[in-house]
N, C-alpha and C positions, 0 to 999 in steps of 0.2 A: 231571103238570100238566094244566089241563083243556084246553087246546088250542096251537097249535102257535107261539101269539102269545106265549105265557105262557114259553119259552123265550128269549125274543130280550130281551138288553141294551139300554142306554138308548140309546146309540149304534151302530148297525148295522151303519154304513162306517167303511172307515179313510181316511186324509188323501186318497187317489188317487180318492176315490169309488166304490169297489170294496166288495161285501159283505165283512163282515169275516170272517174263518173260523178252525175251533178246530180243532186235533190231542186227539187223546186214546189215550190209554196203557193197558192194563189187563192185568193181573196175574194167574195164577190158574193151578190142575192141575186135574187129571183128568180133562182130554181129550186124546187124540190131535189130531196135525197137521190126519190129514185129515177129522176133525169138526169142527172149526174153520173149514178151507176151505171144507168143504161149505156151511156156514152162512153164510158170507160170499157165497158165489156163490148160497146160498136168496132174499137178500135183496139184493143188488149186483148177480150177473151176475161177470164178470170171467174171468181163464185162469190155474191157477194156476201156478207156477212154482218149481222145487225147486233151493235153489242149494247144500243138505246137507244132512243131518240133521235139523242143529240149525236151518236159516235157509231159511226159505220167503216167496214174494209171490203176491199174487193179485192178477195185474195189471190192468188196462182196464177195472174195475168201473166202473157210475156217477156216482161218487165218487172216483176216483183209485185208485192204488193200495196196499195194504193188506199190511203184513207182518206176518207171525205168526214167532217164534223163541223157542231158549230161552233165559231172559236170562243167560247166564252167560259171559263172552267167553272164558274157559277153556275151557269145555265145548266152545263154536263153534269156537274153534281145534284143538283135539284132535279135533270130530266132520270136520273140513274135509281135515287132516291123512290121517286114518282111509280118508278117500275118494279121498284123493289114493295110500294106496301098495298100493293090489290092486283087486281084481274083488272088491265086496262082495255082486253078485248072488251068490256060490257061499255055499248053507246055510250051509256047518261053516267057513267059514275061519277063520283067526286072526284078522281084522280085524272081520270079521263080526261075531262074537261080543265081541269086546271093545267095538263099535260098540254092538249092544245091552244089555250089561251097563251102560256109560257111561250111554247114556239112562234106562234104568229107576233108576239111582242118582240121575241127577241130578236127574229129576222130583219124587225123595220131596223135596226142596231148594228148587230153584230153578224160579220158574213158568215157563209160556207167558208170551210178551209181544205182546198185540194191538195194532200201533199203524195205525191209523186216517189212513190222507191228512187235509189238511187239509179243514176239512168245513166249507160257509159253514152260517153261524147260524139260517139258515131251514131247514135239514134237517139239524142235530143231533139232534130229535127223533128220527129216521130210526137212528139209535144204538143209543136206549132198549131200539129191537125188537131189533137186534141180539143186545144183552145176553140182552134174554129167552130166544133164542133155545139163546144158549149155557146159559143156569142150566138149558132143559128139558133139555139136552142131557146135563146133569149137570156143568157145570164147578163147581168147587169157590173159595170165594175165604179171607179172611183167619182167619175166625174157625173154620174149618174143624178146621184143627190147629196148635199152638203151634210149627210149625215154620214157616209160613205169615204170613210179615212182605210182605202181596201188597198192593200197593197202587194204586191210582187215579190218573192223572195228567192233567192239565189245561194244555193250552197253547195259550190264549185271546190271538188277535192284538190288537194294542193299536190304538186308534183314531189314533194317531199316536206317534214314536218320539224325539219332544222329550223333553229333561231333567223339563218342568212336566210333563208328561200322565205318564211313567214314575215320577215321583216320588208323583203323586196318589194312582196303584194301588196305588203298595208302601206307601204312608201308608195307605189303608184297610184294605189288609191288614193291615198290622199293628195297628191298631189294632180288627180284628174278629178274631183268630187266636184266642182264647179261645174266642170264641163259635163259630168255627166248628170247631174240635176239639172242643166239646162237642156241636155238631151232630149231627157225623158220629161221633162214641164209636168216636175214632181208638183204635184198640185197642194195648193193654199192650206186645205183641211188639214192633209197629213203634215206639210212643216209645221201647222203650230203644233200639232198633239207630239207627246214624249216618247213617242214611239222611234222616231227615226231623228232622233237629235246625232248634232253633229260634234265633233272633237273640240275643245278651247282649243285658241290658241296656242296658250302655252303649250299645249301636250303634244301636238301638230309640230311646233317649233322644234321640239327634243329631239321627236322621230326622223324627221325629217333632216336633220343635221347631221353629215353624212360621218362624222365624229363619235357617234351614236354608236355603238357595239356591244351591243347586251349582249351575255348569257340569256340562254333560253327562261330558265329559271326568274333572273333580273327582267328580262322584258313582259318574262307574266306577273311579276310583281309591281313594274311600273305601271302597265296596263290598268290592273285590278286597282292601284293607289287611282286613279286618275278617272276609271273609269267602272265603278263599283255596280255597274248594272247592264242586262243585255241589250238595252232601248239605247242603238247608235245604229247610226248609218250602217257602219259594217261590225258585224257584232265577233269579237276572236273568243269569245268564251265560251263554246263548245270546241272549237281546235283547244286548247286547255284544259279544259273537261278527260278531253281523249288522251292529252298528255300526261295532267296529273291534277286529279279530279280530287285529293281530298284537299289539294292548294289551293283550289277553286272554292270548293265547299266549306272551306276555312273562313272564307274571304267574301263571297256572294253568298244570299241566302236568297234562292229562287230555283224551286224543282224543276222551274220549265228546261233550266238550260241541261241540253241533253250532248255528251261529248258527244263527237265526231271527227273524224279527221278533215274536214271543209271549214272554211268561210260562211258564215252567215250573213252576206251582203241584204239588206233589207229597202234599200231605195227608193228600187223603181215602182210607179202606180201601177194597179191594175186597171187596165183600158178597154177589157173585155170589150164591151162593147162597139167599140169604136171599127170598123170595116177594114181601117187603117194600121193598126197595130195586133202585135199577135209573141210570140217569144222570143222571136227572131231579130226583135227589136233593141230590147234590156241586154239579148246577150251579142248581139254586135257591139253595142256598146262595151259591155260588161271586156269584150276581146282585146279593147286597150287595154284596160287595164294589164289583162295577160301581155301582152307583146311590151308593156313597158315594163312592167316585172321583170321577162326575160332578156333584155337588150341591158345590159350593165352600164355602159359607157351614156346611153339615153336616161335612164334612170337617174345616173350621179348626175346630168346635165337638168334636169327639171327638178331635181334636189336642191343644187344648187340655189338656182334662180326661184324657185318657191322659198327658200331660207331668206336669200337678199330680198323678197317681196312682202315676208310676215315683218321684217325689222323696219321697214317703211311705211308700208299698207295695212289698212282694216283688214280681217279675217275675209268679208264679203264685200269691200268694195266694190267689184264688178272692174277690177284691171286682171288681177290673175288668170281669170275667164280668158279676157281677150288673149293674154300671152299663152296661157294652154293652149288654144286652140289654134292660135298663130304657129308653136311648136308645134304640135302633131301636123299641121297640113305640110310643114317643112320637112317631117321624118319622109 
């Protein structure tokens, strides 16, 4: 982007008057822990902190603090285990050695996971370099190897946590998800795995029909009826969590999902490696989204026409795409 204005959404603060601020996730091998650290504390500062193997933080950065692990809850429990029953400083032990055979298997697998404190919007670009930092470093991202389903995640606070503002986002959303998995040339691996499935129809249909007027209450209920796990494209069950977390927990049985007042957007690849892509990318993207959330009159117009296009058309045809995109270059 060309300057650091070019990153910030249409709206800045949330309800409290408070900048708004974004978490971000990312994905990726072939680095070690402590190049990763390094890099974080190149550009942050911060002390880092080893709480196993597998689960590390680098605290009191600039920015909050920052954990790096590997995403595997299996792995972390067995490397936490491993630490807990001997003296792993001794070379040859039994634990030792099973400790490191674990991690080298589970890398060829399962990535590093960078997750990012919440970052306010005005030094997200402050990211970008990070990433850079890691691709010099040689991290590796999605398209690297077909084993390599690494992906990007985005958890952009919302400007307020009413039913109308939550409903606005996930109506843009979906009604740009074409356009922006062709964006970002969401690669093969990750569509097929369950991780980032996308909405039926039907459910797409409901929301999108601008008739639609849940209660907050009602739309986390239709939500969770329709969509009873956090593996979607945009996942709303930590914004629900944060709302009301024992309706959730009624409804979903999975500790991962941790409230917050954000979006869990999960889409975009990680491209680390690529010379060409960097954060800057997913979340230009990601900014339509934002500016058709906040334009109402654009909103109820690609509502519309995405409602007339499900009663006609396949879910993925490939027309919607066209007409997305033919609207945005007309806004």
């Amino acid at each position: 982007m060309k300057d650091d204005q070019d990153w910030l959404p249409p709206v800045t603060e949330n309800h409290q008057g408070e900048e708004r601020r974004v978490g971000v996730e990312l994905e990726f091998a072939a680095l070690e822990p402590r190049e990763i650290i390094a890099r974080i504390q190149q550009h942050f500062g911060g002390e880092p902190e080893r709480h196993n193997s597998f689960e590390f933080t680098v605290a009191g950065t600039s920015l909050g603090d920052f954990q790096v692990e590997l995403d595997a809850s299996y792995v972390k429990a067995v490397g936490a285990h491993l630490e807990d029953s001997g003296d792993l400083d001794e070379e040859f032990s039994v634990e030792a050695v099973a400790k490191e055979l674990l991690t080298k298997a589970a890398e060829q697998f399962v990535p590093w996971e960078l997750v990012t404190p919440p970052v306010p919007v005005s030094r997200l670009h402050e990211i970008d370099r990070l990433f850079a930092s890691l691709r010099d470093a040689g991290a590796q991202g999605t398209r690297n190897s077909i084993r390599y389903a690494f992906g990007l995640h985005l958890n952009p606070e919302l400007p307020a946590t009413d039913a109308e503002t939550i409903l606005a986002y996930f109506r843009a959303y979906l009604c740009l998800y074409e356009w922006l998995a062709d964006q970002d040339r969401i690669d093969l691996t990750r569509r097929i795995t369950n991780y980032i499935k996308h909405f039926n129809k039907d459910y797409i249909q409901q929301v999108v029909d601008l008739r639609y007027r849940p209660t907050l209450s009602g739309f986390m209920e239709d939500y969770m009826q329709a969509n009873p796990s956090r593996n979607r494209s945009m996942d709303l069950l930590p914004m629900f969590a944060h709302l009301d977390e024992p309706r959730v927990r009624n409804r979903v049985d999975d500790a991962r999902i941790k409230g917050r007042p954000t979006l869990h957007y999960r889409l975009p690849n990680c491209d680390i490696d690529n010379p060409r892509w960097n954060l800057h990318r997913p979340w230009r993207n990601w900014l339509k989204v934002e500016r058709l959330a906040n334009d109402r009159d654009r909103l109820q117009q690609f509502c519309n026409e995405y409602s007339r296009y499900l009663k006609t058309f396949d879910l993925f045809g490939g027309e919607w795409l066209k007409i997305s995109s033919r609207m945005l270059r007309e806004a």
